[in-house]
C-alpha positions in Angstrom: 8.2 21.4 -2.0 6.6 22.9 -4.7 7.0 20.4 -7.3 6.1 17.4 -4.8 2.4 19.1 -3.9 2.3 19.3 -7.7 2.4 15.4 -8.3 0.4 14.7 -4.7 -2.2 16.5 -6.2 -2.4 15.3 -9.7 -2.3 11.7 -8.4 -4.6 12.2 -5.4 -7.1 13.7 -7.7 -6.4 10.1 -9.9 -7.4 8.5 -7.0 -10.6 10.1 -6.8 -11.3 9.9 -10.1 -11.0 6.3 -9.7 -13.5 5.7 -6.7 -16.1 3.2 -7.6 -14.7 2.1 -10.7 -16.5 -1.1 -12.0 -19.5 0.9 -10.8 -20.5 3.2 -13.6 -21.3 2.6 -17.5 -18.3 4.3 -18.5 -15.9 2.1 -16.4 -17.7 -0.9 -16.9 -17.5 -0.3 -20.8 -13.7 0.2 -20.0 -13.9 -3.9 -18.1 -15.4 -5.4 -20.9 -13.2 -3.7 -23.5 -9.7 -5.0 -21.8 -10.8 -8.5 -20.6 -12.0 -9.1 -24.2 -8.6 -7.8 -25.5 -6.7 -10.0 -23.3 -9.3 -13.1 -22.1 -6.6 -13.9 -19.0 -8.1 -10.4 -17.3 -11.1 -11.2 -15.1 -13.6 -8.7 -14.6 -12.9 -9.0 -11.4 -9.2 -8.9 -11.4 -9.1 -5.5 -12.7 -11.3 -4.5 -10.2 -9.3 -5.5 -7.8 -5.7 -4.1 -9.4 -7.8 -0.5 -9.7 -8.9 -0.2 -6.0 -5.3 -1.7 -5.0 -3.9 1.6 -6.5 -6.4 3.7 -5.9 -6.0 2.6 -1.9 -2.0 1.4 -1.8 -0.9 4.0 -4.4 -2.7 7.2 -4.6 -4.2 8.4 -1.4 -2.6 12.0 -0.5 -0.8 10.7 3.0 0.8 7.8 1.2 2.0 10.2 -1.5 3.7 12.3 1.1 5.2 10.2 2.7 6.6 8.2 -0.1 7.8 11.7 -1.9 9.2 12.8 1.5 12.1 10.8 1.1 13.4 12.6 -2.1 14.7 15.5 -3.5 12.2 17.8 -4.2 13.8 19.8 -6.9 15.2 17.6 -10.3 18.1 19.9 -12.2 17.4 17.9 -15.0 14.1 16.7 -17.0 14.8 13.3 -18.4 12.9 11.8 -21.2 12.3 8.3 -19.8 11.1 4.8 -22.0 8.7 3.0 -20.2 8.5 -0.8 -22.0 5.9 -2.0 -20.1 4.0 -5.7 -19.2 0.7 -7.1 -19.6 0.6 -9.8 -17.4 -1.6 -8.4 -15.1 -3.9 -5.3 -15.2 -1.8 -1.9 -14.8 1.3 -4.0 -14.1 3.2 -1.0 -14.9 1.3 1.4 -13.6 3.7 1.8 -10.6 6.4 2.6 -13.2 4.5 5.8 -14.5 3.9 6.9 -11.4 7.8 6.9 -10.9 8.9 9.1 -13.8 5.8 11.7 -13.9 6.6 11.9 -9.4 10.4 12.1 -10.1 9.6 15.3 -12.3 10.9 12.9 -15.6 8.6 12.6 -19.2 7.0 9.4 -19.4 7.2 7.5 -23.4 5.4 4.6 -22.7 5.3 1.8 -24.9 1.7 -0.5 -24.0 1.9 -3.5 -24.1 -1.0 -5.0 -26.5 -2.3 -6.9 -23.6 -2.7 -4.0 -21.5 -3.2 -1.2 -23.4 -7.2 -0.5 -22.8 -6.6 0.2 -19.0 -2.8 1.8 -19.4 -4.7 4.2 -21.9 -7.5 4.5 -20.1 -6.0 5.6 -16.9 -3.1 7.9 -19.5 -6.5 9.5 -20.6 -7.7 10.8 -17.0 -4.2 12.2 -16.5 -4.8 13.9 -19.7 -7.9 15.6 -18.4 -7.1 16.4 -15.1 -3.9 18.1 -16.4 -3.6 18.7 -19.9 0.2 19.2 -19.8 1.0 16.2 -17.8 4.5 14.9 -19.0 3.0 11.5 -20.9 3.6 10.3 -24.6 3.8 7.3 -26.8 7.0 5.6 -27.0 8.7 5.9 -30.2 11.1 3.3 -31.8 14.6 5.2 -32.7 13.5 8.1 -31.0 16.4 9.4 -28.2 15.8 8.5 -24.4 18.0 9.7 -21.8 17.1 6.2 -19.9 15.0 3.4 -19.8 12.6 1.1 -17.5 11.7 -2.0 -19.3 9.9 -5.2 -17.8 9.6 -8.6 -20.0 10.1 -12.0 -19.8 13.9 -13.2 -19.2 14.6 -13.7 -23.3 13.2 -10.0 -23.6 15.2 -9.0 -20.9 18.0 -9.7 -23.2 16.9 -8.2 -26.2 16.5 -5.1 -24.3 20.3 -5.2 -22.6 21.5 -5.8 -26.4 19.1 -2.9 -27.6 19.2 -0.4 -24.7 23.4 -0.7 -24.1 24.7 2.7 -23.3 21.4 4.0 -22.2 20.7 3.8 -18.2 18.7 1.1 -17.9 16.5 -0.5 -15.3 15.4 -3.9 -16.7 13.5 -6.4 -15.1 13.2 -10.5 -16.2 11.0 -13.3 -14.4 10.2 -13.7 -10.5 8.2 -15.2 -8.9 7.3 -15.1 -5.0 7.6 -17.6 -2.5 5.3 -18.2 1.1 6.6 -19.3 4.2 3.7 -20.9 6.4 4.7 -21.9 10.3 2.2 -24.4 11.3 0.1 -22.2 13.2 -1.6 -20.1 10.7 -6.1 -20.3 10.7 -8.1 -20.9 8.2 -9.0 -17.6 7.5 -4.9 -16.9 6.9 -4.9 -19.9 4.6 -8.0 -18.5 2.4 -5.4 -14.9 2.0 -3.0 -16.8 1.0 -5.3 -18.6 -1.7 -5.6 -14.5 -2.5 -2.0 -14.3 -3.3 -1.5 -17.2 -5.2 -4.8 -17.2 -7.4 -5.3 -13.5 -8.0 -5.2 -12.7 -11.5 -4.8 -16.4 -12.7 -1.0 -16.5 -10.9 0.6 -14.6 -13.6 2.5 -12.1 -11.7 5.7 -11.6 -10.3 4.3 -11.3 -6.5 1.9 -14.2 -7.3 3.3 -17.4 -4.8 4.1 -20.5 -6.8 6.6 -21.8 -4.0 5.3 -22.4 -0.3 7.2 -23.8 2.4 5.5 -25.6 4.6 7.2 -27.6 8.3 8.3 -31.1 8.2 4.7 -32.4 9.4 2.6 -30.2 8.0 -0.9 -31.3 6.7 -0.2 -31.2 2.6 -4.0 -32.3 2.0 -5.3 -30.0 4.3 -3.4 -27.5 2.8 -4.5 -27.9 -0.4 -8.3 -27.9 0.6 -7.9 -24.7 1.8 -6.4 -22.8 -0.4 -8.6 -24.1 -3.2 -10.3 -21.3 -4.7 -14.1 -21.0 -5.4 -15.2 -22.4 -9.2 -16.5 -18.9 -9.6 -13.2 -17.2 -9.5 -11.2 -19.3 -11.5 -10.6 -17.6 -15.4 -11.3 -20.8 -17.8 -8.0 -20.3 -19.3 -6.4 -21.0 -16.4 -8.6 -24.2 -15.8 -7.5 -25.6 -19.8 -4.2 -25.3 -18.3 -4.5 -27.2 -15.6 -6.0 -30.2 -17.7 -2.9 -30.0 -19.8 -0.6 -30.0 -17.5 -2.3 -32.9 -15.3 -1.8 -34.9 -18.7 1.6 -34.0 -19.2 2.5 -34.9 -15.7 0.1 -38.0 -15.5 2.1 -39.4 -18.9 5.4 -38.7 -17.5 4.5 -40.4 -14.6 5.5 -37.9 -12.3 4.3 -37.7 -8.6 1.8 -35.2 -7.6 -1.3 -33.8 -5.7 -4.8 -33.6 -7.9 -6.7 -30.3 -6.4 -9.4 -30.6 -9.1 -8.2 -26.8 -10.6 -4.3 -27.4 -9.9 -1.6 -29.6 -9.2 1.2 -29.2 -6.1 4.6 -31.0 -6.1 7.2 -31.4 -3.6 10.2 -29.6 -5.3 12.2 -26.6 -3.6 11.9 -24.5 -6.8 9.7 -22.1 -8.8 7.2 -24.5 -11.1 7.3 -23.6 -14.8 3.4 -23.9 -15.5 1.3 -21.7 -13.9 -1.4 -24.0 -12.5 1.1 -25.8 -10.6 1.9 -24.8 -6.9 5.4 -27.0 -5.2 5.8 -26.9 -1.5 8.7 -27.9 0.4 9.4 -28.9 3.4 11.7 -27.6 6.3 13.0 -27.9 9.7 14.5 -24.6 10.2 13.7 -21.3 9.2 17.3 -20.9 8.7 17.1 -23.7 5.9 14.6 -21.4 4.0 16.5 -18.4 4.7 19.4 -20.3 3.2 17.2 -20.8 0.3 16.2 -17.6 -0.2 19.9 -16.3 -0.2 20.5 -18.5 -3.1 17.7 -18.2 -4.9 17.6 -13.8 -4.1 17.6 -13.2 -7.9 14.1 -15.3 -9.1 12.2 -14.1 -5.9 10.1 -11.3 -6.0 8.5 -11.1 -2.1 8.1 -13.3 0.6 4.9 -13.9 1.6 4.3 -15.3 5.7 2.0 -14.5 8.9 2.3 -15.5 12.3 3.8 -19.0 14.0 2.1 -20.6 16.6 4.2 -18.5 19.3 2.3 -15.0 19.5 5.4 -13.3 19.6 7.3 -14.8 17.2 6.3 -14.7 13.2 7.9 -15.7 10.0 8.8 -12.2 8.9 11.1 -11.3 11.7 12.7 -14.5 11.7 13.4 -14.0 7.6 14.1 -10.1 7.8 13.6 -10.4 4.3 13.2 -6.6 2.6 10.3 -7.6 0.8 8.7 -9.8 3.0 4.8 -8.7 3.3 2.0 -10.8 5.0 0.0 -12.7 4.2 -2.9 -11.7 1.8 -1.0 -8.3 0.5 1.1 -9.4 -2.1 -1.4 -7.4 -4.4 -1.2 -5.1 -2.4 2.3 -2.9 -2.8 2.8 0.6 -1.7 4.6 2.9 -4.0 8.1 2.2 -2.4 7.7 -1.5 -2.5 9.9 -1.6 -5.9 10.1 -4.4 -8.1 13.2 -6.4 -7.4 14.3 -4.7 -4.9 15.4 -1.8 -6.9 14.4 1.5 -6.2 13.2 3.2 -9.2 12.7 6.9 -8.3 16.4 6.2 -6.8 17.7 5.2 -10.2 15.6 8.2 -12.2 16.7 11.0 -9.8 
């Protein structure tokens, strides 16, 4: 018990030190610093990836209870690789948390795109306890296991140069929502939230929504448009390409004015591209889903016009969440589906 009010407290006080950040000169300096080392980071997206941590991640009673379900004695300290992401701010974030909690040493390896906010938050861990377990990966150094998150080709480098090391490695995913018909259009502007945060670059970002046969695609697409105001200009030169690219291949498709949506029943491959599909049965997408369990990431849905009856109890999907919270995960809402404090105890 020891050990776990140890790492409740060292995180909790994280948490704190992490109220109102965006609101100070310090952290503001901290804002400018890593949107201008990686221009796809909105000053407002790393806002927002802060106080989701700060609120989903580090509050004491959270930490408890997540903790609570392990062991709360480790026989052995492992020195753990971290290869972290920079699609989105403090993408792996949730994987430091893991090997500091599990009572593990954490070598992370930043990734360039990330590595003013990963150092930044290292740095308070530094301060509020000087012998917190937390170092810079080295190349050729021993590791007793590794965690390391890429794209799908650097998901098979790392298999070829992590082989006889345990290994959690994760590829590409993207997340899919399932809408019922009935939803407002105060539900629809959550789920523009979950598709448009942080310019659709991450894993729980929806790319993929499935919509009933007769469902209003032009309504659909007004309201999940996002305001001008919130849309990164990288994201917009994409768009312009990619309407080009489509427009000269002639394919068929729906002109939102800051994104295009298809009808396919798969995962688009440029990111300011939304598909929808339609179904008849909730057991089609379920079918879907089974087939497609490895690219998905979580399943995003709210309530069907029936008060009783909603999307997520029909799909009993593990990582279904509703609508609005993709950005949102808890610390047991693993990646994939694996559980990492699992696969480091």
């Amino acid at each position: 018990m020891k050990n776990i009010d140890r790492h409740i407290s060292l995180f909790a006080s994280l948490g704190e030190r992490l109220e109102g950040f965006g609101g100070d000169a310090v952290s503001r300096a901290v804002i400018a610093s890593a949107a201008k080392a990686n221009p796809w980071f909105m000053e407002s997206d790393i806002v927002e990836a802060v106080e989701a941590i700060r609120t989903r991640m580090l509050q004491p009673e959270i930490l408890a209870e997540w903790l609570g379900r392990y062991p709360a004695e480790r026989s052995v300290t492992k020195d753990v690789a971290v290869i972290m992401a920079g699609n989105i701010p403090l993408v792996g974030f949730s994987d430091l948390l893991c090997v500091i909690a599990s009572g593990n040493r954490c070598h992370m390896k930043m990734s360039g795109k990330d590595s003013v906010l990963m150092g930044y938050i290292a740095g308070l861990l530094k301060d509020i306890a000087p012998d917190v377990p937390v170092f810079e990966y080295r190349e050729g150094s021993a590791y007793d296991a590794v965690i390391a998150t890429g794209s799908d080709n650097t998901n098979r480098y790392f298999r070829s140069a992590f082989s006889g090391i345990p290994s959690l490695l994760r590829g590409s995913r993207s997340s899919v929502a399932v809408l019922g018909g009935g939803e407002s259009e105060c539900v629809l502007k959550l789920l523009s939230r979950d598709i448009f945060r942080y310019s659709g670059l991450g894993c729980r970002n929806v790319s993929l929504i499935f919509i009933p046969r007769d469902y209003d695609i032009a309504m659909l697409g007004a309201a999940i448009t996002p305001a001008s105001k919130n849309i990164n200009p990288s994201y917009l030169n994409n768009y312009r390409h990619n309407k080009a690219l489509l427009s000269v291949k002639g394919e068929k498709f729906e002109d939102m004015g800051c994104f295009v949506m298809q009808e396919r029943a798969g995962f688009p491959v440029n990111i300011s591209s939304l598909n929808y599909c339609r179904y008849d049965s909730l057991e089609e997408v379920g079918g879907w889903l089974a087939a497609n369990e490895d690219a998905v990431q979580c399943i995003v849905a709210d309530l069907l016009s029936h008060p009783h009856m909603s999307v997520l109890s029909a799909l009993s999907h593990p990582r279904a969440v509703p609508t609005g919270q993709a950005h949102g995960p808890y610390p047991w809402d693993y990646p994939d589906g694996r559980d990492v404090m699992d696969f480091l105890t």
